[in-house]
N, C-alpha and C positions, 0 to 999 in steps of 0.2 A: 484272823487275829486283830484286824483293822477294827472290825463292826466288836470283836468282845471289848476292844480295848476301851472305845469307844462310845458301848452302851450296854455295861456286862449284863447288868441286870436282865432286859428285854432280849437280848442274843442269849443270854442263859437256858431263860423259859424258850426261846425258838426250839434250841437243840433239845431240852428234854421233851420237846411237843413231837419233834420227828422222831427221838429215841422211843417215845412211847407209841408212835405209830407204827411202827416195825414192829414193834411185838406185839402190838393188836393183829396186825397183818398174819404174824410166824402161827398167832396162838387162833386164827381164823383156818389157818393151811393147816394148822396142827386137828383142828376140826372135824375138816373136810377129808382128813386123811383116815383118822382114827373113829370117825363115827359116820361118816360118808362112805369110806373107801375107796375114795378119790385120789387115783396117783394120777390123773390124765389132766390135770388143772394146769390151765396157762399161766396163769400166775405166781403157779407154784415153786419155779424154778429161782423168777425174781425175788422170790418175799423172802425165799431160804438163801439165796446171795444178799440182800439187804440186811438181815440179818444175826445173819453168821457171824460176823466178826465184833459184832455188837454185844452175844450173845458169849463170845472167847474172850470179850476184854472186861464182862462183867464176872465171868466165874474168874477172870487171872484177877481181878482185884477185891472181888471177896474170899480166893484163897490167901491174897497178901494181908489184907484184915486179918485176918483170922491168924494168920502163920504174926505176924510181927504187931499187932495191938489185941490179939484175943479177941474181937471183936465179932459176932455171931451176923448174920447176913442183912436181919432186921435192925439193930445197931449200927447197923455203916449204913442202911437206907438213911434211919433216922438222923445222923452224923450229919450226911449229905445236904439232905432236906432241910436242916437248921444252918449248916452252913453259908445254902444258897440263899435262905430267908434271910438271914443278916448280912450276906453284902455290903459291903460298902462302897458304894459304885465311885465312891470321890480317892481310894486308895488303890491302886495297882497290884500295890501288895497282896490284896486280900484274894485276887483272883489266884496268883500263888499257891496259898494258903488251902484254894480248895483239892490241889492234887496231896495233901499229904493223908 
């Protein structure tokens, strides 16, 4: 919370650089499983612990989109995406602003 508070912007893009490497990871294991048929990968057990939970708090919060702003899956990406591009790294508030 130190380093968001601190330099939202550049800690922002960190976190969605690791978010988006875990799903490169899940959708490489997803791969290897479905078109390899590969359940014996080492890897395999960490990339689906990494994530899982990544994976549980994206579908709970495009069911809340949807359940409380009607908002469809591709509309809350793009929400997101214009949210985090406007930033305003000199306001507090605004980091706020991006969990509604």
């Amino acid at each position: 919370m130190i380093q968001l508070l601190a330099d939202p912007v550049n800690t922002l893009k960190r976190i969605n650089l690791y978010i988006e490497c875990a799903f490169r990871r899940l959708h490489r294991l997803r791969n290897l499983v479905a078109h390899g048929a590969r359940t014996d990968s080492v890897v395999l057990e960490a990339g689906v612990r990494a994530a899982a939970p990544l994976v549980g708090a994206t579908f709970d919060r495009i069911h809340h989109a949807s359940a409380s702003q009607g908002l469809s899956p591709v509309e809350l990406i793009a929400k997101a995406q214009f949210r985090i591009a406007m930033l305003d790294a000199t306001q507090p508030a605004s980091l706020v602003n991006l969990l509604d």
